[in-house]
N, C-alpha and C positions, 0 to 999 in steps of 0.2 A: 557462597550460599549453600553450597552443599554442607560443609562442615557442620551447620549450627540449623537444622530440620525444625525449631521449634521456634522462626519467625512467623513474624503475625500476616495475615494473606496482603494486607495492605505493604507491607514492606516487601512481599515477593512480587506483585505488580508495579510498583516504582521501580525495581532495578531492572526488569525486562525491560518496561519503558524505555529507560533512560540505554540501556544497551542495545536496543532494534529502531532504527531509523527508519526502513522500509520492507514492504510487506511484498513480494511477487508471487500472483498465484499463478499456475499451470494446471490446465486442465485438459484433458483428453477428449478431443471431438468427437462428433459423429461420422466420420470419415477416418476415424483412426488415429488420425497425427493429434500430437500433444501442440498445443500454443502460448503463450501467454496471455493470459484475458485480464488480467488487472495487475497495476500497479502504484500501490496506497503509501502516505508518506503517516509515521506514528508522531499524533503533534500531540500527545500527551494524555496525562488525565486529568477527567472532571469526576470529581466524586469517585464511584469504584468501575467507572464507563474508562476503557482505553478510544480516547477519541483520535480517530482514521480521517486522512483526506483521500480523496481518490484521484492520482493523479493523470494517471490513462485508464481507459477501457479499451477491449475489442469489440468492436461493433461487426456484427455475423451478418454479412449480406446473405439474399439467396441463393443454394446453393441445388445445379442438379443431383438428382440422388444419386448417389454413389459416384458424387463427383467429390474435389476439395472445398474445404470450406472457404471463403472468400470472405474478405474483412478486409478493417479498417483500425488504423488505432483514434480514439478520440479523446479531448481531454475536455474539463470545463473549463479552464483553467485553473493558474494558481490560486490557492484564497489567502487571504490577507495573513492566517496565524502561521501559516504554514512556514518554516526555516530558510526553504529556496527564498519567499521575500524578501528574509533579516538579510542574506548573505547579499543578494543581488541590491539589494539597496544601501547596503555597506559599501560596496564595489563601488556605487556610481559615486557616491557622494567624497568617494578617494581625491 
């Protein structure tokens, strides 16, 4: 991709796409320590949208001031277009 700068934006969003599976973000508390507070899986695009599942969140309980922050990880679960389904449903049907 580097070599050849004069593709069209639509061909440089399909190959991120198709080369980032998932998304982990980290972010720095109010307590100072860094966490991880999401973890999205990339199930593709529609139109010029990169469409995101959200696999985990950190759920922030409350926390005394200037204490740690205190959490939780949550998921909604999986959703149906998501690749963990294709694989895990391949597996059973072995």
């Amino acid at each position: 991709m580097m070599a050849n700068l004069n593709q069209p934006l639509d061909a440089i969003r399909r190959s991120i796409v198709s080369a980032i599976q998932l998304v982990v973000q980290v972010n720095r508390l109010r307590d100072g320590s860094r966490k991880v507070t999401s973890i999205s899986e990339i199930v593709g695009l529609e139109g010029e949208s990169v469409v995101m599942e959200e696999i985990y969140r950190f759920d922030f309980h409350d926390s005394d001031y200037g204490g740690a922050v205190q959490g939780e990880f949550a998921t909604q679960g999986i959703m149906q277009r998501s690749e963990l389904v294709k694989i895990t449903f391949l597996w059973f049907i072995r």
